[in-house]
Backbone and ligand atoms as CSV (ligand in chain L), in Angstrom:
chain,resi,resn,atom,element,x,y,z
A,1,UNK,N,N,-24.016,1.879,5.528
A,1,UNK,CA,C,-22.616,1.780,5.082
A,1,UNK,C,C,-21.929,3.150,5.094
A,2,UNK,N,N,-22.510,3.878,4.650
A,2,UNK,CA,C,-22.041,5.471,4.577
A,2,UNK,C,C,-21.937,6.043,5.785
A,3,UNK,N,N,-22.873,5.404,6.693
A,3,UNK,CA,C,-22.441,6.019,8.398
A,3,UNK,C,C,-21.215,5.442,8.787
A,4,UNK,N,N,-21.344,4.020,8.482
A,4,UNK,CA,C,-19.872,3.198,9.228
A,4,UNK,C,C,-18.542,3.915,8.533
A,5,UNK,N,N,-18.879,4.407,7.235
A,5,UNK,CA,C,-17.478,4.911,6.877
A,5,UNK,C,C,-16.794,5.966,7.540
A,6,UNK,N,N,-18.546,7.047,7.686
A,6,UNK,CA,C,-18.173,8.661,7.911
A,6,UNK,C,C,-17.645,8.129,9.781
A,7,UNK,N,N,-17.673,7.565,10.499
A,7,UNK,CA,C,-17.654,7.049,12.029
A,7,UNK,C,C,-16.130,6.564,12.125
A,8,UNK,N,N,-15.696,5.722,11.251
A,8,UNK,CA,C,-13.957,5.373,10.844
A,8,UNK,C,C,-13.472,6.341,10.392
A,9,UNK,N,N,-13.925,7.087,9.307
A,9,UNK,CA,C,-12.994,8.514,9.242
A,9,UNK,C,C,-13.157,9.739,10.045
A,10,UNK,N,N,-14.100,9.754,10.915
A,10,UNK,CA,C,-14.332,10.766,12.362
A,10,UNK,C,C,-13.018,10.392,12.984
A,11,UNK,N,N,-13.132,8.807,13.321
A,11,UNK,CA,C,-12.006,7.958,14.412
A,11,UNK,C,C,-10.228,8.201,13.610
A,12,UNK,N,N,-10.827,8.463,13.237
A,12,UNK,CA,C,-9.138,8.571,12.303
A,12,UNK,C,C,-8.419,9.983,12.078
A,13,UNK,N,N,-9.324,10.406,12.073
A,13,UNK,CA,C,-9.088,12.352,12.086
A,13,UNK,C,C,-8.807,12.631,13.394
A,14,UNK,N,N,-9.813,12.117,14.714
A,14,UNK,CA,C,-9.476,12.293,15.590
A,14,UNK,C,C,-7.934,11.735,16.058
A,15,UNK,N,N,-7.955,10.642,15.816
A,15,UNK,CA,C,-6.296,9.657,16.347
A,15,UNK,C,C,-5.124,10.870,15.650
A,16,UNK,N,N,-5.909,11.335,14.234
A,16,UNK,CA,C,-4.413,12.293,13.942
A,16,UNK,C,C,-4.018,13.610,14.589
A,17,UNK,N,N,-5.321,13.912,15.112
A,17,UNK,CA,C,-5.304,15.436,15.579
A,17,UNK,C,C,-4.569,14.896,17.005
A,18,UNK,N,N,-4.675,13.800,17.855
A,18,UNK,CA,C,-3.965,13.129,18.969
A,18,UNK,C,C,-2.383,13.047,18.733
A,19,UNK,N,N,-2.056,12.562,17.710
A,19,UNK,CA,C,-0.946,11.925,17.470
A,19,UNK,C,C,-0.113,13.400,16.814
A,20,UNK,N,N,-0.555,14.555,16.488
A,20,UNK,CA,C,0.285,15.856,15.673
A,20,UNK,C,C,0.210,16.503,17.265
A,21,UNK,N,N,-0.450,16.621,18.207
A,21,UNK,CA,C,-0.507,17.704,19.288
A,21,UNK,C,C,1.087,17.008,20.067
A,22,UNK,N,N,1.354,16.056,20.087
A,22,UNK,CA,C,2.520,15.951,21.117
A,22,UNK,C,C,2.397,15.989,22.527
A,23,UNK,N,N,3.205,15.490,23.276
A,23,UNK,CA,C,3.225,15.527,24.994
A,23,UNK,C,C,3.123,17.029,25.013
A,24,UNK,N,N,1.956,17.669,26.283
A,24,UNK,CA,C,1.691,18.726,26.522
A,24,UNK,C,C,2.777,19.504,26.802
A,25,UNK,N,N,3.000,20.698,26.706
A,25,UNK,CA,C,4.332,21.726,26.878
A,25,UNK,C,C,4.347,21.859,28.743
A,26,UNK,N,N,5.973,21.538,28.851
A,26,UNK,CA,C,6.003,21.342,29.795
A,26,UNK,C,C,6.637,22.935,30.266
A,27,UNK,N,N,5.501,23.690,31.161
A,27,UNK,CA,C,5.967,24.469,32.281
A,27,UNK,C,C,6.694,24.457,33.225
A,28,UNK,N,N,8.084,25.616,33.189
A,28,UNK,CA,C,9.508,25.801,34.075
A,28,UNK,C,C,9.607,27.098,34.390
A,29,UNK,N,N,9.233,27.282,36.034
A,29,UNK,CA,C,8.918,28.925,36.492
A,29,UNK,C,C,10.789,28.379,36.919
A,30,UNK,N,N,11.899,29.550,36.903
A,30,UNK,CA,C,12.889,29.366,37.034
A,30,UNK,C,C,13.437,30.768,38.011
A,31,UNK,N,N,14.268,31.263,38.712
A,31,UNK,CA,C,14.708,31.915,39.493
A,31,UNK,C,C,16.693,31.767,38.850
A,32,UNK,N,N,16.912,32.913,38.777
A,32,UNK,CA,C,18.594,32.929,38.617
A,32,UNK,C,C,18.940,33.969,39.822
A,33,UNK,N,N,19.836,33.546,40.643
A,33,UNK,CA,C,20.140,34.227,41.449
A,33,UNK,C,C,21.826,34.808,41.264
A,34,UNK,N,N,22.646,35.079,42.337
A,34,UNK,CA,C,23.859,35.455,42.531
A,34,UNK,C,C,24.493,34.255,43.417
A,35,UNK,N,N,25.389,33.758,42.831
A,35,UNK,CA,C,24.997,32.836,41.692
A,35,UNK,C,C,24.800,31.364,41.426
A,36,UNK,N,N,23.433,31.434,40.903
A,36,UNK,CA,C,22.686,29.904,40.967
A,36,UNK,C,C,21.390,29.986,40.340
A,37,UNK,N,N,21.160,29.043,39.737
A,37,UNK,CA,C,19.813,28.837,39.440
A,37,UNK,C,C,18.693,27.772,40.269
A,38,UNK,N,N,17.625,28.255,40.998
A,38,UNK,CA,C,16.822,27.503,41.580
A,38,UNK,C,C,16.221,25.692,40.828
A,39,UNK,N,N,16.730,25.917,39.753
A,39,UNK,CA,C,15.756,24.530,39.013
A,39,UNK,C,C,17.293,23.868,38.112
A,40,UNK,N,N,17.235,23.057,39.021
A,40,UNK,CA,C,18.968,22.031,38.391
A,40,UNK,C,C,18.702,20.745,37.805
A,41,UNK,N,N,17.186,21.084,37.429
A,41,UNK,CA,C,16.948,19.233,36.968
A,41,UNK,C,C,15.671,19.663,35.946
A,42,UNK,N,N,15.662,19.456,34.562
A,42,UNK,CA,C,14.435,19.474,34.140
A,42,UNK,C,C,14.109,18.105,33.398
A,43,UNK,N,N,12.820,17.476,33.691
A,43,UNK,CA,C,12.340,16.262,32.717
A,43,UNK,C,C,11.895,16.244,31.584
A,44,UNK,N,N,12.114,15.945,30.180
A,44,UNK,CA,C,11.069,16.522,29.439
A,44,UNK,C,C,11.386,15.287,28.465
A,45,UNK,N,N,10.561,15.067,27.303
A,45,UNK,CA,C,10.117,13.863,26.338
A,45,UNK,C,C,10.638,14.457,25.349
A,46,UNK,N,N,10.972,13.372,24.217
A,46,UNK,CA,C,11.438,14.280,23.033
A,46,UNK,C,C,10.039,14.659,22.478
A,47,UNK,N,N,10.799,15.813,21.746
A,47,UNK,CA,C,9.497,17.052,20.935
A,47,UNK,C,C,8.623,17.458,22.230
A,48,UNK,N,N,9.234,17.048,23.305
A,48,UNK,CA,C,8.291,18.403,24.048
A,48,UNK,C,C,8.874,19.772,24.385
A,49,UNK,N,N,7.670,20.700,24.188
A,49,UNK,CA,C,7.738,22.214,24.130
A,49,UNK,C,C,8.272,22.155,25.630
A,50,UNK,N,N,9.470,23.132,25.707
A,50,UNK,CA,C,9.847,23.496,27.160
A,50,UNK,C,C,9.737,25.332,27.084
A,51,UNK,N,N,8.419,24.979,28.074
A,51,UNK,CA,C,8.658,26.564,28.142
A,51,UNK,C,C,8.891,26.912,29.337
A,52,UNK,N,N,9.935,28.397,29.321
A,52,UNK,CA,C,10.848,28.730,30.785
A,52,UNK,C,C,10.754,30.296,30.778
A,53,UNK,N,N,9.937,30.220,31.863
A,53,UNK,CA,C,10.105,31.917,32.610
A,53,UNK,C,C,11.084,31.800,33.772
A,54,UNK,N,N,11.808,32.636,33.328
A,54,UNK,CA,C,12.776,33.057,34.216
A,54,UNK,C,C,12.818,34.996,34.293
A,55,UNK,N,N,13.313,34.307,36.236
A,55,UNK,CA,C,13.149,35.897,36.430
A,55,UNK,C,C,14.690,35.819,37.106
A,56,UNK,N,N,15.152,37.298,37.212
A,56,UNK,CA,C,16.485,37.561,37.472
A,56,UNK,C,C,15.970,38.113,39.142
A,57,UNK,N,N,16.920,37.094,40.365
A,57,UNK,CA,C,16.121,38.039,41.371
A,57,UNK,C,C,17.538,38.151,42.271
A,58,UNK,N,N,19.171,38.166,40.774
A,58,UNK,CA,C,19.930,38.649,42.151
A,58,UNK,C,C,20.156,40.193,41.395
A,59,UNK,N,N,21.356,40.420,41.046
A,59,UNK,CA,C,21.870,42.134,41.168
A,59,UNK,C,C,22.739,41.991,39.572
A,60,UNK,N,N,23.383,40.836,39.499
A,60,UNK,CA,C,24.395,40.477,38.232
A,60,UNK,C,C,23.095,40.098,37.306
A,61,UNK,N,N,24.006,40.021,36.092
A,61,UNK,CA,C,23.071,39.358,34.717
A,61,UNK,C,C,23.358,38.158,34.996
A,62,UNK,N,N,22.216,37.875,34.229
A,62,UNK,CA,C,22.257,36.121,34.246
A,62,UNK,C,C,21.283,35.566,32.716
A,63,UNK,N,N,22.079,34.634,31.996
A,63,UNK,CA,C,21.052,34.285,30.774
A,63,UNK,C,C,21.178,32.447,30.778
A,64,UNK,N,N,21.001,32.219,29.929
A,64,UNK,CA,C,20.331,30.480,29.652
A,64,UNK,C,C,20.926,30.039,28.975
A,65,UNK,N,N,22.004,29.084,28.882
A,65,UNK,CA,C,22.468,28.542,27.159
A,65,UNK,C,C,22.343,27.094,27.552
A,66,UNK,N,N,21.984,26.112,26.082
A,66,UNK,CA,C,21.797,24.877,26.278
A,66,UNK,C,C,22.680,24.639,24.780
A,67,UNK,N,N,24.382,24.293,24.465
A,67,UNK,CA,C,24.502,24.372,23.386
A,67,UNK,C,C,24.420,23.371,22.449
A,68,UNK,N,N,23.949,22.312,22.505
A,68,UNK,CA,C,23.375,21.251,22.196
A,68,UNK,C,C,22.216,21.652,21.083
A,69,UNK,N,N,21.544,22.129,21.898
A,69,UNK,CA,C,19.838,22.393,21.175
A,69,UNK,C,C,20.374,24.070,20.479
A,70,UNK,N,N,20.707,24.875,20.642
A,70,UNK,CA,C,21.239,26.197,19.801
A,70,UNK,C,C,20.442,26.878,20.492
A,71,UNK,N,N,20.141,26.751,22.045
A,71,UNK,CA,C,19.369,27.626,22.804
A,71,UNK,C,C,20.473,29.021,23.406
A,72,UNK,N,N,20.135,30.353,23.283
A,72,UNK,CA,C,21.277,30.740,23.733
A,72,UNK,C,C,20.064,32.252,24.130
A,73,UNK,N,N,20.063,32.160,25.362
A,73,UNK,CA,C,19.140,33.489,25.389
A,73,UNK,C,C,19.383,34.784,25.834
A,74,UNK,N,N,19.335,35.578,25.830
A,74,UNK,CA,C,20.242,36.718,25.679
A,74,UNK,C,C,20.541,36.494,27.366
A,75,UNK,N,N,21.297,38.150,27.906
A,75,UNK,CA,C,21.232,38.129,29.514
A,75,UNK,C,C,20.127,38.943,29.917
A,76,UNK,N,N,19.778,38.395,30.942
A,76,UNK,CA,C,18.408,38.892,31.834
A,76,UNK,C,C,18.646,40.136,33.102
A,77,UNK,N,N,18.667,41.263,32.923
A,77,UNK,CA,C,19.096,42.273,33.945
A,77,UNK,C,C,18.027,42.055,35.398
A,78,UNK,N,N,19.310,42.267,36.616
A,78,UNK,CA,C,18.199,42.045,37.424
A,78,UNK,C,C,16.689,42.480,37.395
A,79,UNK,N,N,16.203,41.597,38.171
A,79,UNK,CA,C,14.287,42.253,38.799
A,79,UNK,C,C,13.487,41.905,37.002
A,80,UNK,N,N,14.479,41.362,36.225
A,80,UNK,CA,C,13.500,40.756,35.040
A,80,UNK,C,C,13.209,39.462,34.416
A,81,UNK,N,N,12.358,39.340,33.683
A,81,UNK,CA,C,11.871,37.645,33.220
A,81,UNK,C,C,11.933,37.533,32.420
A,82,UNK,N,N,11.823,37.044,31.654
A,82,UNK,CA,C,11.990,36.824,30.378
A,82,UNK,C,C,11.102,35.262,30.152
A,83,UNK,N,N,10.748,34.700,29.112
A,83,UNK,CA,C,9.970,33.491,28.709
A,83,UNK,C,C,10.501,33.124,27.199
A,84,UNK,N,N,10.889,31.572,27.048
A,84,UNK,CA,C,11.331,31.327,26.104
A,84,UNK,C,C,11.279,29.896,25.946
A,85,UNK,N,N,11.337,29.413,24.815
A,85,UNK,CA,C,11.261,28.060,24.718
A,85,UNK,C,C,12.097,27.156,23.811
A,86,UNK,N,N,12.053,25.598,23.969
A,86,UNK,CA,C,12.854,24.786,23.141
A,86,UNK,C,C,12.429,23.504,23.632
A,87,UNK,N,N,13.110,22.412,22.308
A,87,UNK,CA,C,12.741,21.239,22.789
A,87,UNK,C,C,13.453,19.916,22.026
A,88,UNK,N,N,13.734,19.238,22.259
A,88,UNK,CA,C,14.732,18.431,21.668
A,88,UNK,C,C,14.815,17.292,20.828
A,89,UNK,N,N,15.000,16.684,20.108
A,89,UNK,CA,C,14.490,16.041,19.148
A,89,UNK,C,C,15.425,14.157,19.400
A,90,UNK,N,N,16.177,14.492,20.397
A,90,UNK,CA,C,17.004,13.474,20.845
A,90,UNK,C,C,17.009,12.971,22.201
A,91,UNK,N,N,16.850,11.603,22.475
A,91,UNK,CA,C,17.595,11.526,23.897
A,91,UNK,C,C,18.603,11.775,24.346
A,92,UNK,N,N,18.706,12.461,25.340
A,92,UNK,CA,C,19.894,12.759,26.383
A,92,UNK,C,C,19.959,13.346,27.438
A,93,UNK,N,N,20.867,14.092,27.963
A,93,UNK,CA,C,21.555,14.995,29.253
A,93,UNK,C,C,21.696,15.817,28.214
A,94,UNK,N,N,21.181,17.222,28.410
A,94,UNK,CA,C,21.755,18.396,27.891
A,94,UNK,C,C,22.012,19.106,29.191
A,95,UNK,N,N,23.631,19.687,29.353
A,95,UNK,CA,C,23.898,20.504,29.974
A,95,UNK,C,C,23.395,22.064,29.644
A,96,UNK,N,N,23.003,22.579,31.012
A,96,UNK,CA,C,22.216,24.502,30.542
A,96,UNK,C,C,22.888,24.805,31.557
A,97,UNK,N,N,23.150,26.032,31.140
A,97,UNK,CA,C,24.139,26.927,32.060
A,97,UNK,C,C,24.005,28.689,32.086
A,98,UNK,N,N,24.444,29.343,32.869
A,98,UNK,CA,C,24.571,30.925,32.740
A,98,UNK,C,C,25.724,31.326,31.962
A,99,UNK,N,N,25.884,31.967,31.079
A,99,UNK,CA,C,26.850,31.817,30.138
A,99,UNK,C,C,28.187,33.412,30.660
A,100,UNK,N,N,27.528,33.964,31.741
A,100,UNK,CA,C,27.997,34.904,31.871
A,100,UNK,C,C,29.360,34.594,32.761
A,101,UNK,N,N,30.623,35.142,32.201
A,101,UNK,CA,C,31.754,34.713,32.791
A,101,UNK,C,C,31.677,34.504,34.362
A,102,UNK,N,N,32.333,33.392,34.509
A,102,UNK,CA,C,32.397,32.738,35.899
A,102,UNK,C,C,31.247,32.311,36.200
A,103,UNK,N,N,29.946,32.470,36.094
A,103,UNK,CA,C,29.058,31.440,36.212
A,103,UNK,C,C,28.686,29.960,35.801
A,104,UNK,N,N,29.134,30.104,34.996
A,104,UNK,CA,C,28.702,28.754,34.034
A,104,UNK,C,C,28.959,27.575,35.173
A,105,UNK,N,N,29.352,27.605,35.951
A,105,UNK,CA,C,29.972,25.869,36.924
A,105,UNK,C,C,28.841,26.300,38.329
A,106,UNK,N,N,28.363,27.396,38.648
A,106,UNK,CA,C,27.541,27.574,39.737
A,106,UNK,C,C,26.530,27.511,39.758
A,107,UNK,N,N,25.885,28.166,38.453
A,107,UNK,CA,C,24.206,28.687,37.707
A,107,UNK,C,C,24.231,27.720,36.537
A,108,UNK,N,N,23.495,26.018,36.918
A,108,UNK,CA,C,23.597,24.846,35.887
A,108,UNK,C,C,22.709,24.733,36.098
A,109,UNK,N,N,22.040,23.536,35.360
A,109,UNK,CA,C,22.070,22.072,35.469
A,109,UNK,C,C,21.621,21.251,34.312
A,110,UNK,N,N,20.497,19.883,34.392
A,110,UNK,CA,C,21.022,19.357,33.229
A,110,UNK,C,C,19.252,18.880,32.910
A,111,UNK,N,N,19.015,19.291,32.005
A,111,UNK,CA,C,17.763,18.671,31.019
A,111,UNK,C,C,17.992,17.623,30.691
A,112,UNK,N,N,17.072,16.560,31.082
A,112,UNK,CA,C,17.239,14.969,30.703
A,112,UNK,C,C,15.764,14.822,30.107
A,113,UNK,N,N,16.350,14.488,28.508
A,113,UNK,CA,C,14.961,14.140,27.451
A,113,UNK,C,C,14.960,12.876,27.441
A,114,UNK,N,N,13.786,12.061,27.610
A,114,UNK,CA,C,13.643,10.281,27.069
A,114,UNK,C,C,12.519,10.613,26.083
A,115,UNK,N,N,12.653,9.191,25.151
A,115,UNK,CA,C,11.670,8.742,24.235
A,115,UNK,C,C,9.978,8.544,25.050
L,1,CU,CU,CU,24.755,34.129,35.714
């Protein structure tokens, strides 16, 4: 009896340690250029970790804003990367953009979270 218990509460510890880790963090190698960003579509689940290296590979600054989620990452000087993360707690389209004047409509696109 004392085995069958300790074997259901093994199975149960395990299901929780399953159920607290979440959909694995989803990796986004990203490129901002002059001006555009290489990655105009990201997929991700709610509560998943989005993590994003981005490297700057034109000559202008270029940074990340998603204002939805309160993502706002500084600007990235050329020839640098930077790594940062977020993740959303809602379904939707979040628009992300380069926040640096006149970019914002060239250097997009749009994070789509489902359940
Ligand atoms: Cu930019």
């Amino acid at each position: 009896m004392k085995i069958k218990l300790f074997v259901i509460g093994l199975a149960l510890a395990i299901s929780l340690v399953g159920c607290s880790s979440g959909p694995a963090p989803l990796e986004i190698t990203m490129s901002a250029a002059d001006i555009s960003l290489d990655v105009t579509r990201i997929e991700a689940k709610v509560g998943q970790m989005v993590n994003i290296t981005m490297s700057n590979k034109g000559v202008l600054e270029h940074n990340f804003n998603i204002d939805e989620l309160g993502v706002k990452q500084a600007s990235v000087k050329a020839g640098e990367t930077v790594k940062f993360s977020f993740s959303a707690t809602k379904p939707g389209t979040y628009n992300y953009y380069c926040g640096i004047a006149g970019h914002e409509l060239l250097a997009r696109g749009d994070l789509v979270v489902t359940e």
